[in-house]
C-alpha positions as CSV (number, residue, x, y, z in Angstrom):
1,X,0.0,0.0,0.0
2,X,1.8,3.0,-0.7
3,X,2.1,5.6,1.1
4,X,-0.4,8.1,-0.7
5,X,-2.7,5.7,-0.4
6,X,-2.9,5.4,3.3
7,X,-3.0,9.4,3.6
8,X,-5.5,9.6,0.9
9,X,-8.1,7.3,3.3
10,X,-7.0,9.4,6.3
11,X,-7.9,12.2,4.2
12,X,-11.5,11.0,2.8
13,X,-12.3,10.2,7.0
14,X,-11.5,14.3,7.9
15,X,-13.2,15.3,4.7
16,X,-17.2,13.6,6.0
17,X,-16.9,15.7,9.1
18,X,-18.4,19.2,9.2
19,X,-15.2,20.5,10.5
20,X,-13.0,20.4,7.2
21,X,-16.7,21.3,5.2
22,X,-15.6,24.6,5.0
23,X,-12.0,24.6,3.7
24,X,-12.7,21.6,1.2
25,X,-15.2,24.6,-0.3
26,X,-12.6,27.0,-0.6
27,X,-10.4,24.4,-2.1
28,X,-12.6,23.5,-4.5
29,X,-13.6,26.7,-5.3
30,X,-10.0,27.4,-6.6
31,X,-9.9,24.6,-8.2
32,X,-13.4,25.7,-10.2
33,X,-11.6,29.3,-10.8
34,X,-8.5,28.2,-12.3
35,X,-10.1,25.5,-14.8
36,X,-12.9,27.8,-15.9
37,X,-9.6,30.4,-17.2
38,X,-10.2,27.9,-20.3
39,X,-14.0,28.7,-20.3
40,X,-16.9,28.6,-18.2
41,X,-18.8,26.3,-19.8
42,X,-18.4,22.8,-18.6
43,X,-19.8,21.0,-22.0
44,X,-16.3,22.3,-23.4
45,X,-14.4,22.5,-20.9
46,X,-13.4,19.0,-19.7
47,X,-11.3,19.9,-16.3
48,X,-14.1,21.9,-15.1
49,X,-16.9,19.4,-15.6
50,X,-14.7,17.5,-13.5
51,X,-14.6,19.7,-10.7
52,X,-18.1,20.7,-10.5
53,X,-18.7,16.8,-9.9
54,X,-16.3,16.8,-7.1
55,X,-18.2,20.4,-6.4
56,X,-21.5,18.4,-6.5
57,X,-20.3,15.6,-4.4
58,X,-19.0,17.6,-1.7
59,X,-22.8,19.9,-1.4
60,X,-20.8,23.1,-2.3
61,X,-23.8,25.9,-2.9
62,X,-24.4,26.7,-5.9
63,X,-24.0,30.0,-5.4
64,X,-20.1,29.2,-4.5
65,X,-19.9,27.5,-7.6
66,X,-21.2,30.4,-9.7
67,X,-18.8,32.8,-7.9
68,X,-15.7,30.3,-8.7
69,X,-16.7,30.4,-12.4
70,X,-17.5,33.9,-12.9
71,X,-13.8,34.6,-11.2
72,X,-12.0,32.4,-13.6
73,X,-14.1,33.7,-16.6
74,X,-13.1,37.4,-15.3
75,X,-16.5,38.3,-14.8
76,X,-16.3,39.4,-11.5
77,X,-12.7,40.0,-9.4
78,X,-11.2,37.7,-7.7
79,X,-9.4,35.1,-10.1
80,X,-5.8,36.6,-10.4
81,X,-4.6,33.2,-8.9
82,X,-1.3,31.4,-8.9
83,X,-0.9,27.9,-8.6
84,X,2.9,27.1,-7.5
85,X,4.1,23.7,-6.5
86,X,6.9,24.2,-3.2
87,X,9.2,21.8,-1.5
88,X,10.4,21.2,1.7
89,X,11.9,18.4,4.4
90,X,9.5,17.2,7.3
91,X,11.5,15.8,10.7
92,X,13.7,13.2,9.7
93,X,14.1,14.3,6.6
94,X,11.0,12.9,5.2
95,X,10.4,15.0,1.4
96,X,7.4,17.4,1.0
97,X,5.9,18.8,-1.9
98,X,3.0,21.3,-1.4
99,X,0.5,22.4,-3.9
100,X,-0.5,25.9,-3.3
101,X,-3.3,27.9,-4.8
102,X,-2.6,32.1,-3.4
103,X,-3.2,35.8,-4.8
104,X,-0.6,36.5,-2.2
105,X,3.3,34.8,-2.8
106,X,4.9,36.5,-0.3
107,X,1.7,35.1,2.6
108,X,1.9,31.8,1.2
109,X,5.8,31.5,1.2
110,X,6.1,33.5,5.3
111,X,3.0,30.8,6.6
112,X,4.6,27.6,5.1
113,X,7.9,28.2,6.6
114,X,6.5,29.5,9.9
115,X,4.7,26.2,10.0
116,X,7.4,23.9,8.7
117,X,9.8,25.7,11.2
118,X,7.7,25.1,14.2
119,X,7.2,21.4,13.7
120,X,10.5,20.1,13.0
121,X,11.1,20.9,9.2
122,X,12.3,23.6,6.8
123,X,11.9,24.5,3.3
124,X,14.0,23.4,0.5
125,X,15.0,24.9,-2.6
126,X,13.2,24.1,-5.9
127,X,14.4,20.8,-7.6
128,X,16.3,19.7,-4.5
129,X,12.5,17.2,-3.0
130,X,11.1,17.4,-6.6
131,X,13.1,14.1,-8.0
132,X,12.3,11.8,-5.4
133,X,8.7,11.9,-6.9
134,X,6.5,11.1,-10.1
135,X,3.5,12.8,-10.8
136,X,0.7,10.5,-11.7
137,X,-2.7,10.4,-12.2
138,X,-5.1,9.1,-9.2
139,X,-8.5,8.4,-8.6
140,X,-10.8,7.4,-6.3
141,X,-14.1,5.9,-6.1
142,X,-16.1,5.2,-2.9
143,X,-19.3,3.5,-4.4
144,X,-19.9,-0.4,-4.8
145,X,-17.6,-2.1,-7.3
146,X,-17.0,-5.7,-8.3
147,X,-13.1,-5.9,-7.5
148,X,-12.5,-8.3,-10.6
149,X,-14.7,-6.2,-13.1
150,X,-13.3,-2.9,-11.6
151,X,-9.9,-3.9,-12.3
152,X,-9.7,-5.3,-15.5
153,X,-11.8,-2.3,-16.7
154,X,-9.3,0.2,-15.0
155,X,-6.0,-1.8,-16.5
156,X,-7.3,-2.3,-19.9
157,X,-7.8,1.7,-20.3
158,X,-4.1,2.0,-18.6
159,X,-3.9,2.3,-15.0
160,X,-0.8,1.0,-13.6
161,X,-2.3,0.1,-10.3
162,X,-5.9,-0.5,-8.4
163,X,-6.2,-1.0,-4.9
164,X,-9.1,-1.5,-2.8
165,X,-9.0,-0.9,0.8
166,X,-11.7,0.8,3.8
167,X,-14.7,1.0,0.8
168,X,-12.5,3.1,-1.5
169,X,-11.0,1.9,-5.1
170,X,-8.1,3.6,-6.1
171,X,-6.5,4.0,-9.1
172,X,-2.9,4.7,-10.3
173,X,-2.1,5.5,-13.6
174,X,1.0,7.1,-15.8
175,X,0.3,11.3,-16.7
176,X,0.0,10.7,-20.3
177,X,-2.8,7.9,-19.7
178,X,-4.8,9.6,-17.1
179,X,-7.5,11.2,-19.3
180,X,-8.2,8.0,-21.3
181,X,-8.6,5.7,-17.9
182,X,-10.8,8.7,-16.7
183,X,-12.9,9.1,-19.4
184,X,-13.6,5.1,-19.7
185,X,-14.4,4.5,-15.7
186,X,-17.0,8.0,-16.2
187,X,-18.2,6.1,-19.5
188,X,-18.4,3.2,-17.1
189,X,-20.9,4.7,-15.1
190,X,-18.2,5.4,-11.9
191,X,-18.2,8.9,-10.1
192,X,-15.4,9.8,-9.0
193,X,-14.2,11.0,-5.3
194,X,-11.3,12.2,-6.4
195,X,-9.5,12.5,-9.7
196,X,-6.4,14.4,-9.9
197,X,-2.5,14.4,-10.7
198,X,-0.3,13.8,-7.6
199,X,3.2,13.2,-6.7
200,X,4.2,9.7,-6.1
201,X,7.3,8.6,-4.0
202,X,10.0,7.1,-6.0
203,X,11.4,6.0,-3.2
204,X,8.8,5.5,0.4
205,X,10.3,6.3,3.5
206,X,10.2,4.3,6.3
207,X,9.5,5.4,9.8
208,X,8.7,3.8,13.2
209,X,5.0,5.0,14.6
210,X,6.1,7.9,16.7
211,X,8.4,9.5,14.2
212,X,5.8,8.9,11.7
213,X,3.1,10.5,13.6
214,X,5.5,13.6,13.9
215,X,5.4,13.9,9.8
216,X,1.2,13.7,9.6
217,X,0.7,16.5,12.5
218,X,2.7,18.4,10.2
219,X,0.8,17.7,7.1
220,X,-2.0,18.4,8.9
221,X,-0.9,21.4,10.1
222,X,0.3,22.6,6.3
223,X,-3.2,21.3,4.9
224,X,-4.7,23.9,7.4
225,X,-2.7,26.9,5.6
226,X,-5.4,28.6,3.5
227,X,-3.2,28.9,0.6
228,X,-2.4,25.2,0.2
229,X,-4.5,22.7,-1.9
230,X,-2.5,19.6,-1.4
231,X,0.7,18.2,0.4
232,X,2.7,15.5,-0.8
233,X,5.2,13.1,1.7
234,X,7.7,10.3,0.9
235,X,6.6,8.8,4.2
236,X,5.2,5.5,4.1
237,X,2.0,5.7,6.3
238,X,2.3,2.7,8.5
239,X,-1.7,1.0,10.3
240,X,0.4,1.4,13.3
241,X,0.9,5.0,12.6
242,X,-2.6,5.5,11.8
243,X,-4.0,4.0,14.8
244,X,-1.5,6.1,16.6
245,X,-3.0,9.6,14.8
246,X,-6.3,8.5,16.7
């Protein structure tokens, strides 16, 4: 099970509480604002029909949603966005890569170091975390699926990898075959959780539960940042960890 994997489960638990309602909206609204810069219609505009079915599945108003178009359209203010990938070490020099998603640089650069800092890690300069990761395409799907059927539909598109664990099917698959494997599970009838590029270890780290735990608060911590959208580890997320997050 790699180490995404685990995080992405720990992730889909925090998501269902009302707690982390209101940041997954503002994630996904800059998500919606960023994709509809190539038009605000989703019937053309395949990356946003995507994210207003992650938008739909989450119970974001549609009010929000409408905002989050009209901002990436330039209809109303609000969409000068920057999407800008950073890097960093975690305690025991465990690799980060964080996604952010800011109209402010100079905030999002001050808060992730502050945090980092404070929890045992520091930032890195660009390339120097990058190469111990791929980015790959990943999806997940929480309904009912026939494991056998599910998989051989998934590998025959191109996925590299399916895995079924807690209720969730999740699917790995190479940059350059992501749309295609998406496109035939939607065809399929499958709604997606989750369907997005992220950075895979090339290399897992692994860590004893207690150091372990010390990487997640931090992710947690980062995740919190308003500025970031998603947070990347080489840590290999042991069920003894887990258990010890609570």
């Amino acid at each position: 099970m790699s180490g995404h994997s685990k995080w992405s489960t720990i992730k889909h638990k925090k998501a269902a509480t009302d707690a982390k309602r209101g940041k997954a909206f503002t994630r996904i609204a800059k998500e919606i604002t960023i994709a509809a810069r190539a038009g605000g219609d989703p019937n053309f505009n395949a990356s946003l029909r995507l994210i207003l079915e992650k938008a739909k599945q989450a119970n974001m108003p549609k009010d929000n949603i409408e905002r989050a178009i009209k901002r990436g359209t330039g209809e109303i203010e609000g969409g000068d966005l920057q999407e800008i990938l950073y890097e960093g070490y975690g305690p025991h020099a465990v690799g980060i890569l964080i996604e952010c998603v800011t109209d402010n640089k100079n905030r999002a650069v001050s808060e992730l170091r502050h945090a980092l800092g404070k929890n045992g890690g520091n930032m890195a300069t660009s390339g120097s975390v990058s190469w111990q990761f791929t980015q790959k395409g990943y999806l997940s799907i929480t309904q009912a699926v026939d494991p056998d059927e599910f998989f051989m539909l998934a590998v025959e598109a191109g996925a590299d990898d399916v895995q079924f664990d807690e209720g969730i099917a999740e699917v790995y698959v190479e940059k350059d075959s992501f749309s295609a494997v998406r496109n035939a599970l939607s065809d399929a009838g499958y709604a997606f959780e989750d369907a997005s590029l992220i950075y895979e270890p090339n290399s897992p780290m692994d860590l004893g539960p207690d150091e372990a735990v010390q990487v997640m608060r931090l992710i947690e911590i980062l995740e919190e940042l308003d500025d970031v959208q998603n947070v990347f580890s080489a840590l290999t997320i042991s069920d003894e960890a887990m258990e010890a997050m609570g």
